[in-house]
Each structure stands twice: as structure tokens, then as C-alpha cells.
DRENDO-1510 file (C-alpha; in Angstrom, 1 decimal, always signed):
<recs>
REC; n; res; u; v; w
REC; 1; UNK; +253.2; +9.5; -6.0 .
REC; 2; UNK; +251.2; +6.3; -6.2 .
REC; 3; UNK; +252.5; +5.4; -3.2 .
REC; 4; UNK; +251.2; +8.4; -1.6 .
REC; 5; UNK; +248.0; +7.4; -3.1 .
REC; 6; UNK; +247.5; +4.0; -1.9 .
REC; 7; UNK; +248.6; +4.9; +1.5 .
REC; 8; UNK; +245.9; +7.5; +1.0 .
REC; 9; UNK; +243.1; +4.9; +0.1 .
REC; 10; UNK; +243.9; +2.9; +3.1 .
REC; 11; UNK; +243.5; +5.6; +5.1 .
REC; 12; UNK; +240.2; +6.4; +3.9 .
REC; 13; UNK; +239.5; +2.3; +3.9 .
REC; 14; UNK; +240.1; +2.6; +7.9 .
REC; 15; UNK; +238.0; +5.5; +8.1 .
REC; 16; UNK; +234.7; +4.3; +6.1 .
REC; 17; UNK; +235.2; +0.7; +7.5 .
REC; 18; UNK; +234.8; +1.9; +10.8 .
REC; 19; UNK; +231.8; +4.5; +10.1 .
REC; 20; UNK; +230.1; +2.0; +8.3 .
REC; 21; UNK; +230.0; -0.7; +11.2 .
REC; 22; UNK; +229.9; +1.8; +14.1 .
REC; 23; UNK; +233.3; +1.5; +15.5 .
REC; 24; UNK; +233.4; +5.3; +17.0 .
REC; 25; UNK; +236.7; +4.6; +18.4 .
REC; 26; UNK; +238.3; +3.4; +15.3 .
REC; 27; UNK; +236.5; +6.2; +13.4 .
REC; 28; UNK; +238.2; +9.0; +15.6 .
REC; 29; UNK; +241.3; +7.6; +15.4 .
REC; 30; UNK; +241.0; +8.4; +12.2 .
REC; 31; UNK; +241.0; +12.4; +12.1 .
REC; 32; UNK; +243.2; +14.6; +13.5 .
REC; 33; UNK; +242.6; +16.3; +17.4 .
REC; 34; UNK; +242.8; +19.8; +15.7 .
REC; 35; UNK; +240.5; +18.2; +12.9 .
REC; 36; UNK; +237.1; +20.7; +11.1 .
REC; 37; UNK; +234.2; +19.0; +10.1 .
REC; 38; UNK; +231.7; +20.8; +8.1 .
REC; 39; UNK; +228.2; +19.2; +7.4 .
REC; 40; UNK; +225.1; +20.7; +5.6 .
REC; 41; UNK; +222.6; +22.2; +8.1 .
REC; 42; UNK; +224.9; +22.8; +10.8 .
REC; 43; UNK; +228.2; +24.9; +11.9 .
REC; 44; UNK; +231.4; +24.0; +11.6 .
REC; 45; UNK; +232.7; +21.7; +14.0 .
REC; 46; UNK; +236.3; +22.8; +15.1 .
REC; 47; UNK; +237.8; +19.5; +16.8 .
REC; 48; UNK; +237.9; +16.1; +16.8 .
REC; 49; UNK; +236.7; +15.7; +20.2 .
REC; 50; UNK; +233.7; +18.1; +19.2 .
REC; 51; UNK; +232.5; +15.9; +17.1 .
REC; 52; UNK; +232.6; +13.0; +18.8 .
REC; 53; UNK; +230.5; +15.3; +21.7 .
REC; 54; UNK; +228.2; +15.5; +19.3 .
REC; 55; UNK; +227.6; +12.1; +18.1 .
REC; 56; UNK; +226.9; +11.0; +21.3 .
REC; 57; UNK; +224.1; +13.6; +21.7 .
REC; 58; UNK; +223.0; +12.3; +18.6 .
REC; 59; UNK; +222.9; +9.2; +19.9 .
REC; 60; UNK; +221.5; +9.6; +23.4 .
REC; 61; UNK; +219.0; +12.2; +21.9 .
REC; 62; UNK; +217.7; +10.5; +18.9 .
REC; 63; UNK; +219.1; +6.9; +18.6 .
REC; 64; UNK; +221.2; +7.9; +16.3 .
REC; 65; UNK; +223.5; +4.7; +14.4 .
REC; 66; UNK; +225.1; +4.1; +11.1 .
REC; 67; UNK; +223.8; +0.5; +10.1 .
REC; 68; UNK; +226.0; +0.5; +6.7 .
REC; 69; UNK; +227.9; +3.4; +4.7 .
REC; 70; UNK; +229.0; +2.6; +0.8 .
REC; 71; UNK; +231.6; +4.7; -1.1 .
REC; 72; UNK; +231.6; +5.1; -4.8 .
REC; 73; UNK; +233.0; +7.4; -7.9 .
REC; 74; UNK; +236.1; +7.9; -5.3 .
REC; 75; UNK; +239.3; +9.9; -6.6 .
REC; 76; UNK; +242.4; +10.9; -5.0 .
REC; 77; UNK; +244.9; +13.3; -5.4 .
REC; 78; UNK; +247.9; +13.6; -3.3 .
REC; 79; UNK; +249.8; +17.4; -3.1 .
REC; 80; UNK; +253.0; +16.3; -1.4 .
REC; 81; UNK; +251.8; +16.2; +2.4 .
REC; 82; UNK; +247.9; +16.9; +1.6 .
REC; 83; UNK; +245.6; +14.1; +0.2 .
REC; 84; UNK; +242.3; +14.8; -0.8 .
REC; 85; UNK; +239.7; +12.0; -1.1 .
REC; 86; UNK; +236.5; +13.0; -2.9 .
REC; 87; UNK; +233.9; +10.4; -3.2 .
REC; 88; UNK; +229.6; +9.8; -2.8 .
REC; 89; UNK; +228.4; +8.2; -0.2 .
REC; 90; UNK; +225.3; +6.2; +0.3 .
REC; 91; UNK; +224.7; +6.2; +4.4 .
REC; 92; UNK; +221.8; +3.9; +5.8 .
REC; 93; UNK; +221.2; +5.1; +9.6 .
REC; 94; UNK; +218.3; +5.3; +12.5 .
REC; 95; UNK; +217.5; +8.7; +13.5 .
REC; 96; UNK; +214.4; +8.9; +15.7 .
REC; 97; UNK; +213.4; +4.8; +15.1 .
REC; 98; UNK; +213.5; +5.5; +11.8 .
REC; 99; UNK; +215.7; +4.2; +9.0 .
REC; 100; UNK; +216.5; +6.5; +5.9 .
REC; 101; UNK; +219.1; +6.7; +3.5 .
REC; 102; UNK; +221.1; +9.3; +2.7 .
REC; 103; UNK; +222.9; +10.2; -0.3 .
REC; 104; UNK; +225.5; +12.4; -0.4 .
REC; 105; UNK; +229.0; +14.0; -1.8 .
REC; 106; UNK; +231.9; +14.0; +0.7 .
REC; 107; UNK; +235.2; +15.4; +0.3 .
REC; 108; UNK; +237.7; +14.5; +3.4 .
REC; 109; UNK; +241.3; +16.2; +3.4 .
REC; 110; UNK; +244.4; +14.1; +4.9 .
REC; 111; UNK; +247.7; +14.7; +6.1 .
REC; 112; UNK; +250.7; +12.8; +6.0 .
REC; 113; UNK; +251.9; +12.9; +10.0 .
REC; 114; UNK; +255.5; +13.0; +11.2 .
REC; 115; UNK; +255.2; +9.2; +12.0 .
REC; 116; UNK; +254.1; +8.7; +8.2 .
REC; 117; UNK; +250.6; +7.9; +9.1 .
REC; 118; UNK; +248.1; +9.5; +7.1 .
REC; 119; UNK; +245.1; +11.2; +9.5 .
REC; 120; UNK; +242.0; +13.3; +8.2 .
REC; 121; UNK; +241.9; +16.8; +9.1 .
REC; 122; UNK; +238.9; +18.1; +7.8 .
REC; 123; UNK; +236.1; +16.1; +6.2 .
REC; 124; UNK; +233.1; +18.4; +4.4 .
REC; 125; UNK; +230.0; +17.0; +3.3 .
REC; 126; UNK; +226.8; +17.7; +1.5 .
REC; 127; UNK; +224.0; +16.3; +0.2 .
REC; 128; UNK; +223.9; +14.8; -3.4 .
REC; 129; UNK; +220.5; +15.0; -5.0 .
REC; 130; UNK; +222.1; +14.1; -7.9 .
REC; 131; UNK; +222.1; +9.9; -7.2 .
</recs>
């Protein structure tokens, strides 16, 4: 099982380490095609691809970038196949020409492929008005 877990927390390493310097590609490769995303104030997002449609609205529409992500308080559990990383994050992005911060809870689900790999398939985040 720790294994499982460490495989797990690279996994998640890749992901955030590419989020937080803005390597889209790298950051997709990270989730699944068939991957959901559900963020607060908007629908669910059923694919990978999706997604990645929408961040580049985001982008061309409102200048939208990650300039650094941090990842605290993470724990992971490991169910056979299924990890689950749950964690806070503190994102600093440009939306508009203006730079905010964002604090919030995010819980990402991973699956252990056929090659062994470890991809996200859904990732589900709100905001933390807690930090």
C-alpha cells in the first residue's frame, strides 16, 4: 500500500508542478481523456479535452495564467486501483490584468492505468474560506 501511495504523490507532484508553472501540456497529460472536472460556479466539465477548450477561452478572453499554485494539508488514500488526493491550495493567477489569489480545497481522484501509470479522472474543487 505505501507503494501505491508514493506512486500516488508523484502523480499529483507532475500534476501541480505543471499547473503551477503553466505547462498546459504536461498538465493534461495528467488526467484521463474520459476525465470530469467540477469547479464552484460552473457545470461540470465531462472530458479532458473540454477542459482544455475552456482554458484556452479563458485565456484568449480574459488573459487568464497561473503565475504559481502551492499545495498544503495533502492526504492520500489508496482503494486498490482508486487514489484520492485531498489537499488546499493557494493559486496566484491573472484574470482580466488583474492578479488575485485564491484559496481553495481540492480533492482530485486517480486511477491506476493498465500500463501502471497513475492518471486523474476527476478533480473537484471549491473554495476554502477557511485559510
Amino acid at each position: 500500500m505505501t507503494e501505491a501511495i508514493e506512486e500516488v504523490r508523484a502523480a499529483a507532484g507532475r500534476l501541480m508542478e505543471a499547473f503551477s508553472t503553466g505547462d498546459e501540456d504536461g498538465y493534461f497529460d495528467c488526467f484521463h481523456p474520459d476525465a470530469t472536472f467540477f469547479f464552484y460556479g460552473q457545470d461540470l466539465i465531462s472530458s479532458r479535452e473540454e477542459y482544455r477548450t475552456a482554458v484556452r477561452s479563458w485565456k484568449a478572453e480574459h488573459g487568464f495564467r497561473v503565475l504559481s499554485a502551492e499545495s498544503r494539508d495533502a492526504d492520500i488514500r489508496v482503494f486498490g486501483d482508486t487514489g484520492i488526493l485531498t489537499h488546499r491550495v493557494t493559486t496566484t493567477q491573472m484574470w482580466d490584468d488583474e492578479q488575485s489569489v485564491l484559496l481553495e480545497r481540492e480533492s482530485v481522484a486517480f486511477q491506476r492505468q493498465g500500463d501502471g501509470a497513475w492518471l486523474a479522472i476527476h478533480e473537484h474543487l471549491s473554495s476554502d474560506g477557511t485559510s
